[in-house]
C-alpha positions in Angstrom: -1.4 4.2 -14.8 -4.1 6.6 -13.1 -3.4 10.6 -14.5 -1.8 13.0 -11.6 -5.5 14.3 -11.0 -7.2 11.1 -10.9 -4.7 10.3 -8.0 -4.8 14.1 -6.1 -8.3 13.5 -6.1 -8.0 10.6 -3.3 -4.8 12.6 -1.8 -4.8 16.2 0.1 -1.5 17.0 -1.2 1.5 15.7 -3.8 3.6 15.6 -1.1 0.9 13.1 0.5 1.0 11.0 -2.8 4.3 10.7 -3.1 5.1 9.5 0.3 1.9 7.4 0.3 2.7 5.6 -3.4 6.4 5.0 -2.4 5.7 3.7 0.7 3.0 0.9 -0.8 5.3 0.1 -3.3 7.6 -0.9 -0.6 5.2 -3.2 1.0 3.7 -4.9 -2.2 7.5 -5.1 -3.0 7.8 -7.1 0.2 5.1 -9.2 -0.1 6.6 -10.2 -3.8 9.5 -10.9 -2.5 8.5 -13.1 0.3 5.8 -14.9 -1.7 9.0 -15.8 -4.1 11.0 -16.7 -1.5 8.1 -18.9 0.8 8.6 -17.0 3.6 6.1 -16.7 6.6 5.3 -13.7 8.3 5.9 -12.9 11.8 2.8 -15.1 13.7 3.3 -18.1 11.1 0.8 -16.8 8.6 2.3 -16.4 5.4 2.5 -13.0 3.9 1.1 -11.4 7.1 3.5 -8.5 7.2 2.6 -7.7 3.6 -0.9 -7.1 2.5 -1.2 -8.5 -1.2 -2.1 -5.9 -3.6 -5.9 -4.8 -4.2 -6.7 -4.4 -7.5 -6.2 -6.3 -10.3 -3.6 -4.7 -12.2 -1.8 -5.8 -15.9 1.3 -3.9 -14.6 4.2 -5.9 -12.5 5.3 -2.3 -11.7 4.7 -1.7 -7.7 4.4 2.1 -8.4 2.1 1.2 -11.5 -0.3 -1.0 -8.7 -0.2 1.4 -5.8 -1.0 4.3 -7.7 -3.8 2.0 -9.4 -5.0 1.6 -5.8 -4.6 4.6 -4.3 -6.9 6.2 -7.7 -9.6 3.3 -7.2 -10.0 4.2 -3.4 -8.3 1.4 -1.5 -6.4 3.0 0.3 -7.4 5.8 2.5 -4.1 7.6 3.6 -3.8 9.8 6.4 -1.0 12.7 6.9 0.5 12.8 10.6 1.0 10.7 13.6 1.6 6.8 12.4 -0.5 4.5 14.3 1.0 0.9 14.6 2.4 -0.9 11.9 -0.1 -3.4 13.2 -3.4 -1.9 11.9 -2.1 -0.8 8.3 -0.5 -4.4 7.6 -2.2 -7.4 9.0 -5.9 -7.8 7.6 -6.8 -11.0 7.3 -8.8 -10.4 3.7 -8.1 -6.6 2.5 -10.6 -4.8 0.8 -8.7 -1.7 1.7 -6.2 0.0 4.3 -4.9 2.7 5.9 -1.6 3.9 4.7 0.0 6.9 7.7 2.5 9.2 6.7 4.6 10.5 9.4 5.0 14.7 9.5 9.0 14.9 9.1 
């Protein structure tokens, strides 16, 4: 797992890595699950709600792997207005994504 200051380094703020490492862990948690199950995503294409995770990583952990991605740069996360689910979720092959974090 990536040290607290490899991760701030990608990250303006904790409170921006926390949100933005829980809230990728929920989707690669998602995608898990509907890769176990079979399911298809919302157009047919399988796993298309759920991007599959982008690094290779010997944890199973889904903190472990989003924090792994988030410290090798695949991610670029972005505090403020979300734009639509649409553009951080469906890539057809994912080198890397944009994870927004609404202001609460």
């Amino acid at each position: 797992m990536p040290r607290i200051d490899e991760l701030l380094e990608q990250v303006d703020s904790r409170y921006a890595l926390v949100h933005a490492v829980a809230k990728r862990a929920r989707q690669l948690n998602d995608y898990r699950h509907q890769a176990h199950a079979g399911m298809d995503g919302e157009n047919g294409d399988l796993f298309s709600s759920s991007p599959p995770p982008l690094v290779d990583s010997e944890s199973s952990n889904d903190l472990t792997v989003a924090s792994e991605e988030i410290a090798a740069g695949k991610l670029e996360i972005k505090l403020g207005k979300s734009v639509e689910r649409d553009q951080a979720t469906r890539l057809e092959q994912p080198k890397s994504f944009d994870i927004d974090l609404e202001e609460e």
